[in-house]
N, C-alpha and C positions, 0 to 999 in steps of 0.2 A: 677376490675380496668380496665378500657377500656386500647385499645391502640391506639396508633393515628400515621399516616406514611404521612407526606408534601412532597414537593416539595422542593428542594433545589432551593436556590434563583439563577435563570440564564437560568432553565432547558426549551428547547422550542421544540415544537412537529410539524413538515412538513408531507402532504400529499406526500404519498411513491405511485409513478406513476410505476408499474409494467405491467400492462394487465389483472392485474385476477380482477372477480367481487367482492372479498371483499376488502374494504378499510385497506389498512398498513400504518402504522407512520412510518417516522425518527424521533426518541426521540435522543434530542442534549446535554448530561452531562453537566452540569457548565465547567469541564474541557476540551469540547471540542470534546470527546469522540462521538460517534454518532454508532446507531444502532437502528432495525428494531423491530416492535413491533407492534401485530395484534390491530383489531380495536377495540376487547374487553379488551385486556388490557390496550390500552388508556382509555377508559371509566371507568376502574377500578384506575388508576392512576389520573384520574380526580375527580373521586368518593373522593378518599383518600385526595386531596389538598381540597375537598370543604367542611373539617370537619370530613365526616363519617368515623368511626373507623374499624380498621381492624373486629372486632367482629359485627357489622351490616353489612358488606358487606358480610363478609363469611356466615350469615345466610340467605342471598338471594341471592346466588348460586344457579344454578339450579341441581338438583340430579345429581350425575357422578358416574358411573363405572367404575372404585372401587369406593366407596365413599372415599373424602378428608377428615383427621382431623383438628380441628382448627390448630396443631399446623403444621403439615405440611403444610397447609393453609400461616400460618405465615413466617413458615421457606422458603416459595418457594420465598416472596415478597424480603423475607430480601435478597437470592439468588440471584433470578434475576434481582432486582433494586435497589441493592446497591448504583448505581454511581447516583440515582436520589433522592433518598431519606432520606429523617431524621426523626427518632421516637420518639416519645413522649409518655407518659402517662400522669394522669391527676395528676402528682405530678412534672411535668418537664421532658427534656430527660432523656433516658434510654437508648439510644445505636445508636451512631455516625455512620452510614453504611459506611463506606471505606472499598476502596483498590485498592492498587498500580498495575496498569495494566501491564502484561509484554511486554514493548513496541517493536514492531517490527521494528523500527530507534535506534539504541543503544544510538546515541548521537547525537546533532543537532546544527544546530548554522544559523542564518538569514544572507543571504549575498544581500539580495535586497530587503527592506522594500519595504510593500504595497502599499504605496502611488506612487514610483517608477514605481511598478507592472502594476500598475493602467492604470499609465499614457503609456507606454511604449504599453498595452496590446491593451488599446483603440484608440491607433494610428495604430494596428493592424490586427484589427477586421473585416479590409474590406476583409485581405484575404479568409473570410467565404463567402464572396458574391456567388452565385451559378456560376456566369460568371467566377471570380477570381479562385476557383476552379476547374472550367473543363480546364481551360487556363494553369492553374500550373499544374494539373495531367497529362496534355498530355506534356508539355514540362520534366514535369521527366522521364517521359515512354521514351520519345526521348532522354536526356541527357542519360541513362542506355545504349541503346542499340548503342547509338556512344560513347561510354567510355567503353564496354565491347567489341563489335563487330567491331569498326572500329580503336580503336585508340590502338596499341601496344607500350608502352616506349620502348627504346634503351637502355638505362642506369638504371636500376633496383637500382644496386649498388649506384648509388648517390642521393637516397633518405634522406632527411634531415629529423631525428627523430624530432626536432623540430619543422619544421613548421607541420608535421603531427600531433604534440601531441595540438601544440598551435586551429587548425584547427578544430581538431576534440572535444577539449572542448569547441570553438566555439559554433559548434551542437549542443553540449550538452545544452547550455545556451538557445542559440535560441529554443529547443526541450519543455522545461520549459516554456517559454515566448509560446509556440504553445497553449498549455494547457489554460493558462492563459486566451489569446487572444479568445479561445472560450467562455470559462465564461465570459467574457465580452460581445459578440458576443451577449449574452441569456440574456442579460439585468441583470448579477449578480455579484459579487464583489469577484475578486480576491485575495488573499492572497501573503503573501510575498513568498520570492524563497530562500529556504534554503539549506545547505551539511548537509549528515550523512552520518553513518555507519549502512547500512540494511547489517544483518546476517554479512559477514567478506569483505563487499567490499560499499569503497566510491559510494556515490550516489548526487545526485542533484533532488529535490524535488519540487514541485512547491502546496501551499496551496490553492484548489481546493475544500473545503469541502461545500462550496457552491452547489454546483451541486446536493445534495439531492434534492432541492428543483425545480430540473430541470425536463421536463418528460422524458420517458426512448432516445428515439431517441437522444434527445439535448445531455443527458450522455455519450451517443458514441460518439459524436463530439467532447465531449472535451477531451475522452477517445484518439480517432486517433489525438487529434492536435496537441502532442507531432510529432509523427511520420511525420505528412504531413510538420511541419515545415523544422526538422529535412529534410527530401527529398527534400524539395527547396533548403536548405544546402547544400545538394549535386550537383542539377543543376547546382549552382552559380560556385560551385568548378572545376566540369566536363567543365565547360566554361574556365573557368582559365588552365586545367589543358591541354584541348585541343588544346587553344589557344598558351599558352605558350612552352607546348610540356613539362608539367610539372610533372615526376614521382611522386611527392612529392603528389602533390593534388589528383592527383589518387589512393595514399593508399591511403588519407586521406576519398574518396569516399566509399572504399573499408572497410575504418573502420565505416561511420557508416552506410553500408548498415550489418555490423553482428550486430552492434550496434542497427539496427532496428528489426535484428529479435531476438536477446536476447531479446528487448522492446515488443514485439507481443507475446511472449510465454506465456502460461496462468497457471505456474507450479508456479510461482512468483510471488509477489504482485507488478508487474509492468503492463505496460499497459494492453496486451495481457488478462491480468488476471482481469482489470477491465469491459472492456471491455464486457467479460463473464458474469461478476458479475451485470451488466446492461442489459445484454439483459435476461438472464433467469430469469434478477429480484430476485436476493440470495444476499442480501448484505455481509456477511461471509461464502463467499463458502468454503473457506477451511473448517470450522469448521462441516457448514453443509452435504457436502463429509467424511470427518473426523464418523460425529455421524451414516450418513447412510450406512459405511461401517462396525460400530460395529454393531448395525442393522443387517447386513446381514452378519456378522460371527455367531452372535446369533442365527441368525434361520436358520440356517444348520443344527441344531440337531431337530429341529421339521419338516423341508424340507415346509416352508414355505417362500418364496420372500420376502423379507426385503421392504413396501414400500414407497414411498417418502412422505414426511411431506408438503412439501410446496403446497399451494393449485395452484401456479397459473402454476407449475410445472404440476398437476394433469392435468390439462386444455389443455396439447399441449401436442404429444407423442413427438414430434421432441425434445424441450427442455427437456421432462422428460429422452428421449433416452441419449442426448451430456449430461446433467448431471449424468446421470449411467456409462458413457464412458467415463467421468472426472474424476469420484469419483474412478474409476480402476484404469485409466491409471495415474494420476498426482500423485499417492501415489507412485504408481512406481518410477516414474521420479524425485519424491524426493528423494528415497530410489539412483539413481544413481547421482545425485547432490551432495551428501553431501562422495558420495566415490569421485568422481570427486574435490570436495573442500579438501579432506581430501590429493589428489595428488597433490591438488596446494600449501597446506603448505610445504610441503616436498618438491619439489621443489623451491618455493621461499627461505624458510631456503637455502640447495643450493647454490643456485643463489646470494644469500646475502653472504655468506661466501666466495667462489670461484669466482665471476664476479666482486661485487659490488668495492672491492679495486683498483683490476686491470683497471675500466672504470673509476675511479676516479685520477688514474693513468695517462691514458692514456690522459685525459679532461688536467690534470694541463702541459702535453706535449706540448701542442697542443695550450695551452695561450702563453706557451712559444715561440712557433714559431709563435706566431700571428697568428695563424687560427682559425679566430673568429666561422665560422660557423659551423666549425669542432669540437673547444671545446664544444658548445651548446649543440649540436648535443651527443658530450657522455656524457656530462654535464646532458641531460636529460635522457639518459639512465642510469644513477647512480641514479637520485636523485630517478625516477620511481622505479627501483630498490630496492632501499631502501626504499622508502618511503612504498610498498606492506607489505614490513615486518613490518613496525611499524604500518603500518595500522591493521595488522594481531595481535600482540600484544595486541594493543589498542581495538581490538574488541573481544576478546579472555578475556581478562581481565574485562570487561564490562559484559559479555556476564558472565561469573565465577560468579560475583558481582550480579547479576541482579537470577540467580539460588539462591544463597544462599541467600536473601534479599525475594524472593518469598515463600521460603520455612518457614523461620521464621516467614514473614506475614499470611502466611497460618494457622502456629501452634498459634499465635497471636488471629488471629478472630474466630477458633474454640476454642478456651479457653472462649473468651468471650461470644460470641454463646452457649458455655453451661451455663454460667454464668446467663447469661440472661435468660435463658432458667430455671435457679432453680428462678427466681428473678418472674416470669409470673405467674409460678405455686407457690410458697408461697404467694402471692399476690392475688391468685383465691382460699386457703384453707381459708385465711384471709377473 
């Protein structure tokens, strides 16, 4: 009884612009989902939507060492392309390929549809001009160095947490709309601007998935357009902040030039990190760091060098080097992030318990006497306050939710995976 493996209705394939001389796909899931896939398992994937059955394709395979069985043959498709594929035999389906990805945004929500995006990005777009740019990077180089070097506040103390907090998710907005504004720039369509919860801290997002179809240099562009946005933010501020002799706008400078370099760090799925993932051409680097470092605990007992899979990695020592010195050091740097996260619950708890009453205290003072910009001012130190903690809960809880939901899926599709698996072979004694 033949088997037969389609296409899921929506699934679309983009030339993956890398540098290396064999051709890679972006393969785009119905869901959205998007990942990299060599040039022969496109042709195999295509093979498969234009009729031919798993069992003629595996018999014109060319010989491999080991040799493959049909049914590991089978099991590798159902593996690796679950999110593309539906099966069929010649009596109708026989087995729905799903499964629930474990998403890295815990929870999501649109705060600026695309059509917004759109419009807002391509009114934008001029600031890519080559002239635009060399004009804005030097006027930030200069706002830095007369905001750090020349101009000292007097008054530290009467910094107002509010316009600092309001300013600098200002940035944040604008930082989003930078992204944006390059995919537009590249003649592509950008997607709306949503919040989440990536691992235990609020984020702001901007839909960018466009950009596979981008080649690699454009990908940085839209990679840095967060950040150059965000830095004109700062210019505009350091103007204000200079002018007015404004302490306020000077943290606000101060917050997001750390805010740029948390965004450049490449240990995170934030810019820094795509960034990376664009110029060495590794669509999933963590995972691919991730397998080459098992790889290379594995052959320490034969004392043989673990070495790199990716061909176009092969092709440059430079990229093959920074991805060996990734793959070290950012498992590291995971390994001190999440003791780091582990000191910020414990302090926020804390801080919730001890602070949060007393600033809430001190805010209802402060309406009392009429001072407006005073109560704000604790007003947003309460609410920030508390809000990390229920931020912290809420992602905590998701994050519980989302383990136990993956674990059960897991025992779920190996049940039926063998199921199906008695269902092939009584159907081939037959």
């Amino acid at each position: 009884m033949p088997t037969y493996l389609s296409l899921r209705s929506g699934c679309a394939f983009y030339p993956f612009h890398n540098g290396a001389s064999d051709r890679e796909y972006i393969a785009r899931a119905p869901d959205g989902r998007q990942f990299k896939i060599s040039g022969s398992a496109y042709t195999l994937l295509k093979d498969l939507d234009q009729g031919m059955s798993v069992e003629e394709i595996y018999q014109q395979l060319p010989p491999q060492e080991p040799s493959l069985t049909y049914e590991e043959f089978h099991n590798f498709l159902v593996h690796h392309y679950w999110s593309l594929l539906i099966g069929y035999s010649d009596q109708g389906p026989v087995a729905d390929i799903q499964k629930k990805s474990f998403l890295k945004i815990l929870i999501s929500c649109t705060l600026i549809p695309k059509h917004w995006v759109g419009r807002v990005s391509r009114a934008c777009m001029w600031l890519y001009a080559p002239a635009a740019s060399v004009v804005f990077g030097v006027a930030i180089v200069v706002a830095h160095l007369a905001l750090y070097g020349w101009y000292t506040p007097d008054s530290w103390p009467h910094i107002h947490l509010f316009t600092v907090f309001l300013a600098c998710m200002l940035s944040v907005l604008v930082h989003e709309f930078g992204h944006a504004s390059a995919v537009a720039r590249f003649k592509g369509t950008p997607g709306s601007i949503g919040a989440g919860l990536y691992i235990l801290m609020p984020v702001l997002y901007a839909d960018v998935s466009h950009v596979w179809t981008f080649r690699t240099w454009q990908r940085i562009v839209v990679d840095l357009g967060g950040v150059y946005f965000q830095q004109i933010m700062f210019m505009l501020f350091a103007m204000g902040a200079l002018y007015n002799h404004d302490p306020s706008l000077r943290a606000a400078c101060i917050g997001i030039d750390v805010m740029t370099v948390i965004a450049i760090n490449p240990v995170f799925r934030f810019d820094g990190y795509w960034i990376l993932v664009d110029w060495l051409g590794v669509p999933n680097l963590h995972k691919a760091t991730g397998r080459y470092l098992k790889g290379v605990v594995a052959s320490i007992a034969t004392r043989q060098w673990q070495r790199i899979e990716e061909p176009q990695l092969k092709a440059s020592n430079l990229k093959a080097t920074v991805f060996t010195l990734y793959a070290l050091a950012a498992n590291l740097l995971l390994g001190v992030a999440v003791v780091l996260n582990l000191r910020w619950i414990r302090f926020t708890v804390q801080g919730i318990l001890q602070q949060a009453p007393a600033l809430f205290g001190e805010a209802l003072k402060a309406l009392r006497a009429h001072a407006w910009l005073h109560t704000l001012d604790l007003a947003t130190g309460a609410i920030l306050l508390s809000a990390s903690g229920v931020t912290l809960l809420v992602a905590l809880g998701f994050r519980g939710k989302q383990i136990v939901t993956a674990l059960l899926d897991r025992h779920k599709r190996y049940k039926e995976r063998k199921q199906h698996e008695v269902l092939v072979n009584v159907a081939r004694l037959q």
